[in-house]
N, C-alpha and C positions, 0 to 999 in steps of 0.2 A: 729636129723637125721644125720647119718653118706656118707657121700658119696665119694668116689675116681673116678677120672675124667684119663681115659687111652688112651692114643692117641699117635702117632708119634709128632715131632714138629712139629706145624703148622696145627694141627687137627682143631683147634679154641678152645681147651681144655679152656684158660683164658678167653674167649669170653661166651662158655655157662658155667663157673664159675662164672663169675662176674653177670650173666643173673639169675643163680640159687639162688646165694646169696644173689640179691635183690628180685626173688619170693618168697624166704623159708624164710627169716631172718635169715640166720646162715652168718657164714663169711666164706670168700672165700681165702684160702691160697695154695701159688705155692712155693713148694720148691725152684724149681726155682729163683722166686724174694727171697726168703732168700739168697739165693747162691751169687745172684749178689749184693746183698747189702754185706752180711758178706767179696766178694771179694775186697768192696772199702775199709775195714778197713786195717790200716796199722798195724798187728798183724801177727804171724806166720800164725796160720789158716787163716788170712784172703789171706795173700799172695800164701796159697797151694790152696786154695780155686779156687784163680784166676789164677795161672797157670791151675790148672786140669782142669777147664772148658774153658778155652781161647784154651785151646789144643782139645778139646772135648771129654776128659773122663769125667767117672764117678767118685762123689763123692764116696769113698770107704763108703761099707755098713753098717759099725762100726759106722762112723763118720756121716753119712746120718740118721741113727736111733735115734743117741744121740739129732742131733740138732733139729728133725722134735716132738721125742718127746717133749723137752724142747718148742718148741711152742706150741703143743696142751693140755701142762700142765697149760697153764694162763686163766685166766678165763672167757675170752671170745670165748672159744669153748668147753665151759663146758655143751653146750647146740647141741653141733653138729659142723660138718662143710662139706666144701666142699676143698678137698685134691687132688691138680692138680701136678704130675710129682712124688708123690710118692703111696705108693712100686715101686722101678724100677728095682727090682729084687727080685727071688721067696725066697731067703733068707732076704731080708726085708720082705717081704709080710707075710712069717712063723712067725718071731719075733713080727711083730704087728698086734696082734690080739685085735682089739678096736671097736668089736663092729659094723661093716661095714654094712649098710645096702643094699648098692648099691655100685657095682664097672661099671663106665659106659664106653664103648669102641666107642670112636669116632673114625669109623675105612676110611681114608682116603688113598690113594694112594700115593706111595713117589714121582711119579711127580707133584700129586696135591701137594703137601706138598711143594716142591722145588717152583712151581710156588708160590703158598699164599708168601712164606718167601721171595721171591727174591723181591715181590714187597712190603714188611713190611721196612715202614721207622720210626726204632727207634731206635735213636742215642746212646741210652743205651745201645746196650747190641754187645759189642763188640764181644764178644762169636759166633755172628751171622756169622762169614768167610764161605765161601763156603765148605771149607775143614772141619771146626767145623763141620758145620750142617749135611755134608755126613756122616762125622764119627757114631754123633748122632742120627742118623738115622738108621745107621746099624748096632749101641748099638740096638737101639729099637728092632730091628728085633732079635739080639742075644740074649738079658737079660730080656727086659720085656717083648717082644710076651707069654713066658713062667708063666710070671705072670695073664696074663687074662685066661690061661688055669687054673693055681692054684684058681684063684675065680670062673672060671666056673665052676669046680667040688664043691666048695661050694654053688652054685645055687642062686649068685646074681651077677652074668656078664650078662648086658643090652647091646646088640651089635646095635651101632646106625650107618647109613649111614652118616659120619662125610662131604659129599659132596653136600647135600643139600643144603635147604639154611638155615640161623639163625633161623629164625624163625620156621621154620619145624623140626630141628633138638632139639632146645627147648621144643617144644609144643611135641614131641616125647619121650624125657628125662622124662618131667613131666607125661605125659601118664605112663610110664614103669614105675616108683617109685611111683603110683597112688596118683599122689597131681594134676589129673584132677577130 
């Protein structure tokens, strides 16, 4: 089973990923954590990497395609997965076409999002400045709001109320992709 997890930051997207991928047995991968790991490397890309997102752009869409295919190339997601923080744009989303069974929109409010993140303490991810996260936020609204419309007209965007609580929001995921 193929799944992509759609949310602003701070949806709890990595929370009902990591919650999916020990229900389903597939593995749970966030561009994301690729991004910030490939940012500690002392390499070209790795230092463009860690400018664009310390500033809170995006990875340009060329280079976002390349690296996210090269992960779902290895074979531990040969059997499915669960895809958090990608497509983040309806030109990614046209380009990979793999199979999607479910695109899930944890759809949350940007002051709920502001709150969750202001009180998340993890000293990893520098990225997290107030200024980043605004910005990223109103990427969200400008690049990928346009990609849950691209899947809804393909007729698997599950619209979930991302303000619940865990468990509800969970036990709802699974409902909508009928593994209740």
């Amino acid at each position: 089973m193929k799944i992509i997890l759609i949310g602003i930051q701070g949806s709890g997207k990595s929370t009902q990923g990591n919650l999916l991928s020990e229900k389903l047995g597939i593995p749970y991968l966030s561009s994301g954590h690729i991004f910030r790991e490939m940012a500690k490397e002392k390499t070209p890309l790795g230092r463009y990497i860690k400018e664009t997102i310390t500033a809170g752009f995006l990875i340009s869409d060329e280079k976002t395609l390349e690296i996210v295919q090269e992960y779902l190339g290895r074979d531990e997601y040969k059997k499915g997965y669960i895809l958090d923080g990608f497509p983040r744009t309806v030109p990614q989303a046209e380009r990979f076409e793999n199979g999607i069974k479910a695109a899930i929109y944890l759809k949350v409010s940007d002051k709920e999002a502001l709150w969750r993140l202001a009180g998340r303490d993890d000293e990893n991810r520098e990225d997290d400045t107030l200024h980043a996260i605004k910005k990223r936020i109103a990427l969200f609204h400008e690049k990928t709001e346009p990609v849950i419309e691209y899947y809804r007209a393909k007729g698997v965007v599950h619209e979930i109320d991302g303000e619940k609580s865990i468990e509800d929001i969970h036990s709802e995921i699974l409902e909508k992709i009928g593994m209740v």
